[in-house]
N, C-alpha and C positions, 0 to 999 in steps of 0.2 A: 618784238617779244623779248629779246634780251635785255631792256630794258628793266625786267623783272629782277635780273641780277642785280641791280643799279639800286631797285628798293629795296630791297633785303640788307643792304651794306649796313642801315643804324640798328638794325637786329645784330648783325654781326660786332660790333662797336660794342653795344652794351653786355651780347653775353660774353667777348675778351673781358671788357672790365670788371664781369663776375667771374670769373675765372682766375683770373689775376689777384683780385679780393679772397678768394678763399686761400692763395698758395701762403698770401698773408697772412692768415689766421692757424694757416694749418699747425697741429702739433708735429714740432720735429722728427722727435722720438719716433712719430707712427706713419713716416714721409716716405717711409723706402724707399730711398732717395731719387724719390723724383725732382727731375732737374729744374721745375720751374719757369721762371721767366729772368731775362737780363733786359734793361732799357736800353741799352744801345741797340741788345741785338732784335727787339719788339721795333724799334724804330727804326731799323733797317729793315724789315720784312713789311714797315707800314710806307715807308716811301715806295717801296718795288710796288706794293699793292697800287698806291694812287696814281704811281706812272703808269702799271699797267691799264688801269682804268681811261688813262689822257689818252694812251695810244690807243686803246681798242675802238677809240669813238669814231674816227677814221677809219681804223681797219677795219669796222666792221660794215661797213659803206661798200667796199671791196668784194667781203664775204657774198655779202645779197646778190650784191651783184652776178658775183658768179654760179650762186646757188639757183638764182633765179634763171639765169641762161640756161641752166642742166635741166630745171622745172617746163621752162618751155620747148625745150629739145625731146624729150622724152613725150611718149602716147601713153603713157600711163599718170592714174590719178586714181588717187585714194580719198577716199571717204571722212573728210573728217569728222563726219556726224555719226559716222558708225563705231562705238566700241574696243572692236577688235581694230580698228586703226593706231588708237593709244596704244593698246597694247602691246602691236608690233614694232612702234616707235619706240616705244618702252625699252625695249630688247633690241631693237638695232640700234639704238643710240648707245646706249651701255657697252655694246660689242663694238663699234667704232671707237670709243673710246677707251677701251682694255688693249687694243692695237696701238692707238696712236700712244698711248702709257709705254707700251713695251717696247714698240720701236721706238720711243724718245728716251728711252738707256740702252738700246741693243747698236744705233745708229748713232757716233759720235759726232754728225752732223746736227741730229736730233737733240741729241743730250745737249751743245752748249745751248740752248733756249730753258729745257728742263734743268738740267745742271741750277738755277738761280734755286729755286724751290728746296732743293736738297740742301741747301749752303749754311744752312744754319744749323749750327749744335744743340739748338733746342728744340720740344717739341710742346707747343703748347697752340692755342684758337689765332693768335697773330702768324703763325708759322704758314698757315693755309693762304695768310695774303699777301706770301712772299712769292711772289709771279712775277714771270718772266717780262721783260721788254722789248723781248722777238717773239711776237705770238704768229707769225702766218707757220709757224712749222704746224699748228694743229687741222686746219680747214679741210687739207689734201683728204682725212679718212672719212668725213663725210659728204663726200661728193657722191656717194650711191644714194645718198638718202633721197637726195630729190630727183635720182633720176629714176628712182623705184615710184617716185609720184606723191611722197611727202610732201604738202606744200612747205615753203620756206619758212612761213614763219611760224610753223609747229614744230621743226627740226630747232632752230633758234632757242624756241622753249624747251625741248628737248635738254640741249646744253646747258640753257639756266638750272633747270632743274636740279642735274646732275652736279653743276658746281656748288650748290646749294646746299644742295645734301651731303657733300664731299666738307666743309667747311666745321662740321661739329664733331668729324672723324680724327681732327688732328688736335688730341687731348691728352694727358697723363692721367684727368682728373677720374674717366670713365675705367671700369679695368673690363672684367669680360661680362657681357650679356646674355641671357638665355641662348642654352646649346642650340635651338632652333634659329635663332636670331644669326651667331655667329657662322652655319651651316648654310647661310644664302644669302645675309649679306655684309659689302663692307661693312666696319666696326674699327673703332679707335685700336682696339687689341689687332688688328690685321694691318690698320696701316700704320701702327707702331713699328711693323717688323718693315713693313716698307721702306721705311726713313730711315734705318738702321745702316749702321758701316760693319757690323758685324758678320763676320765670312759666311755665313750659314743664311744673313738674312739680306744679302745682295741680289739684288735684281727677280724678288717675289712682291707678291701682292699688288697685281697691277690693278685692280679691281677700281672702279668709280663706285656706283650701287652696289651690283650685285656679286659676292667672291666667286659665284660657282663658274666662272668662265678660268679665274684663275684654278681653278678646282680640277675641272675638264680639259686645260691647255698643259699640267703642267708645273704651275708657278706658285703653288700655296705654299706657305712655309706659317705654322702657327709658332705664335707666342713663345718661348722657351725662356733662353737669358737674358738677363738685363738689358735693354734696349740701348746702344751707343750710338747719338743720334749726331748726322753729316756726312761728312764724306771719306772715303777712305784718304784722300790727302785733305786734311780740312782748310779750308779757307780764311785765312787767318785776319779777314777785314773790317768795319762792317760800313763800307763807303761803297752806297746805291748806287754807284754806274762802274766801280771795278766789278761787283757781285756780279751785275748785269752781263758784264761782259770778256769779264777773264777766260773766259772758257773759250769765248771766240780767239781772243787775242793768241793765246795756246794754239789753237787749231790751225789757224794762217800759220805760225812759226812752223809746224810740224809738216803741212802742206808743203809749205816752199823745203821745208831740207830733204825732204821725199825723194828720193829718184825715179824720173820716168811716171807717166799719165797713170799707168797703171796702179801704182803704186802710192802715188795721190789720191786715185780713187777710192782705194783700199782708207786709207787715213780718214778721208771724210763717210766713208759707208759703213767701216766696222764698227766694232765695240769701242766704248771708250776706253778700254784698259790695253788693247790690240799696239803695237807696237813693229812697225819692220824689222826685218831679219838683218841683221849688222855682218 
């Protein structure tokens, strides 16, 4: 069922190209400046995308695997004929996914795989297939799903779904949507602030679907100023395997100058911004 990711991609393809088409025509004057598109930096978020795509074909051979073991370990089974089965997939997929968002910025071991996705200064429909090329950091948070009795390849769908729908949120072109809309769920206005390096909009909006988990956890931060889109040190490349992996490389340095296990540990489990006591 992941697969269904896989067909959507010339959907995805053609509405960048209209997105791209309108920044072209747009009048300046009435642009507020939005930032756009750059070719280097659309073709560096398009090679992450198709490596990401090469490596997941394999890894996700790995996945089933393991998801399938948990499926058959567990005495529970769910219904896939019954209704309210989607709809608690519905909701615990989404909720697996707002964890595995916020610990992959809260956990510096996490963040260099997410780290790629943030790396670009711009936010426009190619920015969404700027993915990482260390994807097993994501699998570990749905490992309840099949031991709650989810078959495996409903949780699969599940994901596709979700990334699906996650792909037309990263726009300048949309601004804000009916208050009902904005009030449950993700919207290009909420993961604008996401992507943001601006102080006030660091580490909110974990949201995939639905916002009301960040709503209920904590982490909402709407709209306000100008959206300044990267990282708080930006990245200043746009060569597909430093992006990939600069952040690793960082990480090992930091590790090894560390003193003592403990303190390693710390390096690799905190925050990315976390630093030892000198």
């Amino acid at each position: 069922m992941a697969e269904v990711l896989y067909y959507a991609i010339p959907f995805f393809v053609l509405l960048l190209i209209a997105e791209y088409a309108s920044f072209r025509h747009l009048d300046h004057d009435d642009d507020h400046g939005l930032v756009g598109y750059d070719l280097k930096d659309t073709g560096t978020s398009l090679s992450m995308g198709i490596g990401n795509v090469v490596i997941n074909v394999g890894w996700k051979l790995v996945v089933v695997a393991v998801y399938a073991a948990l499926y058959e370990l567990t005495p529970l089974r769910l219904d896939p004929h019954n209704p309210l089965t989607w709809v608690a997939l519905f909701f615990a997929d989404d909720l697996a996914y707002y964890w595995f968002h916020r610990v992959s910025h809260e956990s510096r071991v996490f963040w260099a795989s997410h780290v790629v996705h943030h790396s670009s200064q711009h936010f426009n429909l190619s920015t969404a297939l700027r993915q990482t090329w260390v994807p097993m950091t994501y699998f570990p948070f749905w490992l309840p799903l099949p031991l709650l009795g989810f078959p495996v390849w409903m949780v699969l769908l599940a994901q596709a779904w979700s990334l699906i729908y996650q792909f037309w949120i990263h726009t300048e072109r949309i601004k804000r949507l009916p208050k009902w809309v904005e009030g449950f769920f993700n919207t290009p206005s909420h993961h604008r602030v996401h992507h943001g390096m601006n102080h006030q909009y660091l580490d909110k909006n974990y949201a995939g679907i639905l916002i009301i988990w960040d709503r209920m956890f904590g982490t909402w931060e709407p709209e306000g100023e100008r959206v300044k889109y990267g990282l708080t040190t930006q990245l200043e490349t746009h060569h597909p395997v430093r992006v990939a992996f600069h952040e690793y490389i960082a990480l090992a340095h930091d590790v090894r100058a560390a003193r003592g296990l403990r303190t390693k540990a710390q390096v690799l489990l905190r925050g990315p911004g976390w630093r030892p006591e000198t």
